[in-house]
N, C-alpha and C positions, 0 to 999 in steps of 0.2 A: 242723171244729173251728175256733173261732173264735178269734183270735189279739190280745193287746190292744197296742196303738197307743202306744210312748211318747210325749208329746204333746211339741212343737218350740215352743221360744219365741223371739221377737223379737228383734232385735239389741239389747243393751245389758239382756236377763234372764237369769237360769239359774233352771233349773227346780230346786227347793225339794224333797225327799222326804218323804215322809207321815211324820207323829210323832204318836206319844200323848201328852200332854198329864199333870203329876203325877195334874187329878184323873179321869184313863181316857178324854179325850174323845179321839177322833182327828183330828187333823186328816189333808185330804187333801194328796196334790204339787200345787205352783199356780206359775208362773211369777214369780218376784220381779223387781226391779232389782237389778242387777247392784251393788253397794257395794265393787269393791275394783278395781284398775287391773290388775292381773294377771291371762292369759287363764285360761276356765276355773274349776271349783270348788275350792278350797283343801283342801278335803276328800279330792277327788280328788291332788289334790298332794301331799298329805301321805301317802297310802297308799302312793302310787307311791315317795317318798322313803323310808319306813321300809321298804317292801318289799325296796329294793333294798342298805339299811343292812343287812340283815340277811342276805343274799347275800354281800354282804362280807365281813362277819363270820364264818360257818361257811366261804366260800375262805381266808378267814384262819388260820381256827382248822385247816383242814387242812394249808396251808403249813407251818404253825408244827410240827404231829405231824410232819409229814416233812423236817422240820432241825434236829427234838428238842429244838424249842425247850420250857418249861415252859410249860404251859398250864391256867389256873388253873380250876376248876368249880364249888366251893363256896367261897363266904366266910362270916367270923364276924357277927354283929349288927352292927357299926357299921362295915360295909362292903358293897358293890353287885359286883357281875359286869358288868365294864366289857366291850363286844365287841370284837374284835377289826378292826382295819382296817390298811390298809397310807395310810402316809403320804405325801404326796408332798413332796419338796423343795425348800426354803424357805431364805431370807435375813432375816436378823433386822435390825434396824435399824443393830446395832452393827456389821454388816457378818461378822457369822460364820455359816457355810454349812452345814445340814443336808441331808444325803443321804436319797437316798430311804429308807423301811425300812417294816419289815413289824412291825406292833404286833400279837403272842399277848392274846388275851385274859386278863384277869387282873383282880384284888381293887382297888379303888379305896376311899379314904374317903367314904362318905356326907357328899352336901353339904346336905342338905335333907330334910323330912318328903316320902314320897308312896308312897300306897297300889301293890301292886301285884298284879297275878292273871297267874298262871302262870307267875314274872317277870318279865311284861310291865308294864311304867307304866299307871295306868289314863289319868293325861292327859299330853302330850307338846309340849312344843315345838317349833320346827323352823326356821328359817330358807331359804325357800325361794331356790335357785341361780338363780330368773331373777329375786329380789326385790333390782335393784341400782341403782334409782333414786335412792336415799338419797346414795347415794356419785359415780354422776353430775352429780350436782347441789352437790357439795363435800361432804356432812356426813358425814366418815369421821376416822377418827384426833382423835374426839372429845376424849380426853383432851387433849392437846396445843394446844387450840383454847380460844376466850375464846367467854362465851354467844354472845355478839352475833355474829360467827361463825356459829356452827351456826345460831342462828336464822334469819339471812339467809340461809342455803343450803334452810334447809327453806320456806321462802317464794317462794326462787325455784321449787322445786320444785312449790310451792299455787300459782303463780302461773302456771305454763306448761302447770297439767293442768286447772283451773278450767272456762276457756271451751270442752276437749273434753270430757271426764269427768264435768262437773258441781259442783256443791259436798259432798256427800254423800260421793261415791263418793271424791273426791279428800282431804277431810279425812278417812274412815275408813282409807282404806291409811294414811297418815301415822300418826295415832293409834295402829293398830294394829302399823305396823312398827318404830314406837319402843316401845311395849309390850312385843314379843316381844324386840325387843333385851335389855330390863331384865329380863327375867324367864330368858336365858337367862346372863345374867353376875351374876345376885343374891347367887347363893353364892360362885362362882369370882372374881370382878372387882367386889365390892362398889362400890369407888368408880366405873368406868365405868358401872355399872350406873343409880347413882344420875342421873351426868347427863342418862341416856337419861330414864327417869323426870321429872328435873325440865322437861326440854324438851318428852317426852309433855304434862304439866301445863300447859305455855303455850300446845301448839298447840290444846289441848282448849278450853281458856278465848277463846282466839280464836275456835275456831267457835263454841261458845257466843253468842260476845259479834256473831257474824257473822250468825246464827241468827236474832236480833231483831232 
């Protein structure tokens, strides 16, 4: 019985999975370049991330039956089934101290349109735990900070992954890590949201303008 071969790509590709195409044609898996700075397919990172979200959640949701805490199953139309997770302990800037605690899952307000199948979201956002290069590099506690500011931080940042990474690989993390920023505080944090966005918008125009 013959056995098929995943095929191994070169340092600096990940191999691409076969897709059909809207009009039926298929394409085959083929070795791409690599476009993002973080090890790995994102694809894969995000499965492992929700996998393990959801792990959480139903340990959660048993905790919670066994300290009778309330735990919410159905909600009405203009509410979502938020999952449950345990929180960890935090200091807020004003200097007041949250303990640790264990969050039952329960009804939230819908902050946004999005389809879903089996309650599952058909698309997902995610902010990946080793994606912290932004914040190495200064651009964190955006609000508080003037453009020029975070610019200069996201430059040093283009500036130090450029001559290993490439120009591609290193302007699409960027792009893309300020994008998932905005699109995960659009509802919740309109105005941080917006910053992210408007700075996404300059570095894009830079490469653009870097391009030619």
């Amino acid at each position: 019985m013959s056995v098929s071969i995943k095929p191994s790509c070169p340092s600096g590709h990940i191999l691409r999975d076969s897709y059909k195409t809207a009009s039926g044609k298929c394409t085959p898996s083929r070795c791409v370049r690599k476009t993002g700075l973080l090890k790995g397919k994102s694809s894969v990172r995000a499965e492992k991330y929700f996998a393990e979200a959801k792990e959480k959640s139903i340990k959660a949701r048993s905790m919670s039956l066994k300290r009778r805490i309330h735990v919410d199953t159905r909600c009405d139309k203009t509410q979502i089934l938020r999952r449950g997770y345990t929180r960890r302990s935090y200091n807020r800037r004003t200097g007041k101290h949250y303990r640790h605690a264990l969050v039952a899952p329960g009804c939230i307000k819908k902050r946004g349109k999005s389809k879903r199948i089996n309650g599952e979201p058909t698309t997902r956002i995610f902010l990946d735990e080793d994606d912290h290069f932004l914040s190495e590099y200064g651009y964190f506690d955006v609000e508080n900070k003037k453009k020029e500011e975070r610019i200069s931080s996201l430059h040093k940042l283009i500036n130090h992954f450029l001559p290993i990474k490439g120009e591609m690989a290193t302007y699409n993390y960027v792009i893309k890590a300020l994008n998932a920023r905005y699109i995960v505080n659009k509802n919740t944090n309109p105005k941080v949201a917006r910053i992210f966005k408007g700075d996404q918008r300059l570095i894009s125009a830079a490469f653009r303008k870097s391009s030619f």
